[in-house]
C-alpha positions in Angstrom: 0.0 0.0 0.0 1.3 3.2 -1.1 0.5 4.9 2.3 2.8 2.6 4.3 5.8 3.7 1.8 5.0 7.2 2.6 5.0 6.1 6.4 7.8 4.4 6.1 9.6 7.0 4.2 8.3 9.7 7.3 9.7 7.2 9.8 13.1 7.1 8.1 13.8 10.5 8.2 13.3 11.0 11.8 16.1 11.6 12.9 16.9 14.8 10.9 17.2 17.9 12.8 14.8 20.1 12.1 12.4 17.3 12.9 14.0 16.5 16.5 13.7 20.6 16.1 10.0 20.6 16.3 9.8 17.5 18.6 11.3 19.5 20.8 9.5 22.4 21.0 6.5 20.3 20.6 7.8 19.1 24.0 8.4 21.9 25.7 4.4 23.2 24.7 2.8 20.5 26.0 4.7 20.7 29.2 3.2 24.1 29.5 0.2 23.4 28.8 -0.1 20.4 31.1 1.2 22.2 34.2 -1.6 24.9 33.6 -4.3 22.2 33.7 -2.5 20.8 36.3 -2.5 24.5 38.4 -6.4 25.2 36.6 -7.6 21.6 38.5 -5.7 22.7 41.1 -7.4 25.9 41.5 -10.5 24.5 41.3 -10.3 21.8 43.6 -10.2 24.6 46.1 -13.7 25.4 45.7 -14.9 22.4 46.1 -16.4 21.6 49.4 -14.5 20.1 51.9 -17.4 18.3 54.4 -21.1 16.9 52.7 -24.2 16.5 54.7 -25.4 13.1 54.3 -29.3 12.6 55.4 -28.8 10.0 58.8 -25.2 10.3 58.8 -24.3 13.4 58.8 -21.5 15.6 58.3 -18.3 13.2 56.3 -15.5 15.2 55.8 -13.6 14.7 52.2 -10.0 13.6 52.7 -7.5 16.3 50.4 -5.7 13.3 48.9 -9.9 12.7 47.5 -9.9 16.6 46.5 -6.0 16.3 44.8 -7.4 13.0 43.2 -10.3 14.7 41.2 -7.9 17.2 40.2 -4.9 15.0 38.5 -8.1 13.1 36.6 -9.4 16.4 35.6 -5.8 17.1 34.5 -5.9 13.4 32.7 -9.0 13.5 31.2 -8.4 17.1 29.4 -5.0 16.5 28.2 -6.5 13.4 26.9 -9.7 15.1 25.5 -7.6 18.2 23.9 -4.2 16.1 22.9 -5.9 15.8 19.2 -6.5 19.8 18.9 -3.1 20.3 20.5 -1.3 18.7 18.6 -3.6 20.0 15.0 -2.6 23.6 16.4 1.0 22.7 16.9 1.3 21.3 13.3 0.0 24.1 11.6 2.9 26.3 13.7 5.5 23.9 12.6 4.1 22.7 9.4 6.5 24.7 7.1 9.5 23.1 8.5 8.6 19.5 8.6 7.6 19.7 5.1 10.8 22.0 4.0 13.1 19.0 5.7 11.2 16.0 3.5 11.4 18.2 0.4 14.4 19.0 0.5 15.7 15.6 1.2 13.2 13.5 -1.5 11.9 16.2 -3.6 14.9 18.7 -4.5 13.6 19.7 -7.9 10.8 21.7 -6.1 11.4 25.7 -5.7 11.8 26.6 -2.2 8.5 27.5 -1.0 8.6 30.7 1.6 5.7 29.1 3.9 3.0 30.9 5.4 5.2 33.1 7.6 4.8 33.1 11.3 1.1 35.0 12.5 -0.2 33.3 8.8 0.5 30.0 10.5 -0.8 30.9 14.2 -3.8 32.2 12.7 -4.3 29.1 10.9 -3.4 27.3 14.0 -6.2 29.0 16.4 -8.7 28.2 13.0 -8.0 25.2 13.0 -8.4 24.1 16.6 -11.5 25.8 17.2 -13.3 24.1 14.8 -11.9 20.6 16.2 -12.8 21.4 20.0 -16.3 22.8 18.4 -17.0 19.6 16.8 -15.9 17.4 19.7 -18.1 19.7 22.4 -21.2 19.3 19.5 -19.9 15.6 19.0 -20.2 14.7 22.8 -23.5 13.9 22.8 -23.4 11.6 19.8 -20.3 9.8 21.7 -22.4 9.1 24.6 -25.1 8.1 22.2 -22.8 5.6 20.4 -22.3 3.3 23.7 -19.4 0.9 23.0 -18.8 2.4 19.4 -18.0 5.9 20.9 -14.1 5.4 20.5 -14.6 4.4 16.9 -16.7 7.6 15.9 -14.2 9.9 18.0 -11.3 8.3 16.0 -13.5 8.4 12.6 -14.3 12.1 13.1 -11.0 13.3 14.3 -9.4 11.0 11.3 -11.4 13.0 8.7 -10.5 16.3 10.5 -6.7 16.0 10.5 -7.0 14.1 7.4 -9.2 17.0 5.8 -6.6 20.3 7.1 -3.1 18.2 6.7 -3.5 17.4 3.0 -5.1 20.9 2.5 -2.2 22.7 4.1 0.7 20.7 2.6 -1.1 21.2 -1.0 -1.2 24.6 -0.5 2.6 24.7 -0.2 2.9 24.5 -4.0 -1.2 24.7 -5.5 -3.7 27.6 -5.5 -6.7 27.3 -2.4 -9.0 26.0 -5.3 -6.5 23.6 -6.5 -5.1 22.4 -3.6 -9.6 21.3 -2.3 -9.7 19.9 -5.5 -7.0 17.2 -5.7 -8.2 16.7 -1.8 -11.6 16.0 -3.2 -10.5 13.4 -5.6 -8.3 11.4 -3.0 -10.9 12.0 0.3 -10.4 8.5 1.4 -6.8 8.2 1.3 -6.5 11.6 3.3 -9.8 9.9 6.0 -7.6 6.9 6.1 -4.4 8.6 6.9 -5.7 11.1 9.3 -7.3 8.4 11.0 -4.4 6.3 11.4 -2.9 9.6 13.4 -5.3 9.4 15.0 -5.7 6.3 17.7 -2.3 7.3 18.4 -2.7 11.1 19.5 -4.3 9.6 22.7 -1.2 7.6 24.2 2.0 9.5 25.3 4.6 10.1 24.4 3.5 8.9 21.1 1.5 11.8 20.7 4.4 14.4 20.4 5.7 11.9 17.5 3.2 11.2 15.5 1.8 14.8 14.5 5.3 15.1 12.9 5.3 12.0 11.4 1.8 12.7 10.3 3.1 15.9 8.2 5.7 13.9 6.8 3.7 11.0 5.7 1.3 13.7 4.0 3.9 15.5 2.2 4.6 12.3 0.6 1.3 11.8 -0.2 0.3 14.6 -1.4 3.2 15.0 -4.2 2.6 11.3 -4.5 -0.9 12.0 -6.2 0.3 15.4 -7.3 2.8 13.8 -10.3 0.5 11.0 -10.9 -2.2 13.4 -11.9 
């Protein structure tokens, strides 16, 4: 399967340094981000009250260790929850260079493409996390709806989202807007099945810094895969 070449080709190049570049400061964001949840759950457990009044027993007092518990699985459930948006806003910051390093190294007959310059990129960045935490808030419902099959229509509708704005933004690089939707149209299923392959990992650690890199790569190759073929 051509996919797993283009994987496979990602994987191999890992080790160059302006991808352990962006791993690292992939790193060092989501560090920051996960000690605010961690001092937002922390702040919050404050309010929460510290005795309940239980009808014939009374007053029971709530240990801290109880209060500090809600709080790291508050922490735990949104990094969790937001790891997918996270790492979609991180990718469009760092997009340019992933995609620069696999050109230049496979595809050296390109022109140099400027990028999308910096506020271009964290614009695109805010964009596109919105509409992914606004679709999983609206998607919530239809999760709990789904039962046991909840995980599969997370993964399917996150797949199709990162799927949907990864091939868009790396066809952009070198296509018009217009163009770029266009050839994205025609191969819809190849970018679903991709993005959703990113996907199931985004959710463990440690894997999850990886794989949005990987995931650019992989695209890149894709995308000028179908680009000469057509």
């Amino acid at each position: 399967m051509a996919l797993i070449g283009d994987f496979l080709k990602a994987l191999a190049q890992l080790g160059d340094r302006r991808f352990l570049g962006v791993l690292g400061m992939s790193l060092g964001l989501t560090l920051g981000l996960l000690v605010l949840f961690a001092a937002g759950a922390g702040w919050v457990a404050g309010f929460l009250p510290q005795t309940l009044h239980l009808p014939l027993v009374g007053e029971v007092g709530l240990p801290v260790a109880g209060l500090q518990g809600l709080a790291a699985g508050a922490v735990l459930f949104a990094s969790s929850f937001l790891m997918i948006p996270v790492a979609a806003a991180f990718v469009n910051l760092f997009l340019d260079r992933i995609a620069d390093a696999v050109e230049r190294k496979h595809y050296p007959e390109l022109a140099d493409t400027p990028g999308a310059g910096i506020l271009a990129s964290a614009l695109s960045a805010l964009r596109f996390t919105a509409v992914v935490v606004a679709v999983n808030i609206a998607g919530l419902v239809v999760y709990l709806l789904s039962g046991p099959l909840a995980p599969f229509v997370f993964v399917a509708v996150n797949g199709y989202l990162l799927g949907r704005e990864y091939f868009q933004l790396v066809a952009e690089r070198h296509m018009q807007p217009r163009e770029a939707e266009a050839l994205r149209r025609r191969h819809w299923l190849r970018a679903w099945i991709a993005g959703t392959l990113m996907t199931v990992p985004l959710t463990v650690p440690v894997l999850n810094l990886i794989v949005p890199v990987l995931g650019v790569a992989t695209f890149t190759h894709q995308v000028h895969r179908l680009r000469m073929r057509g």
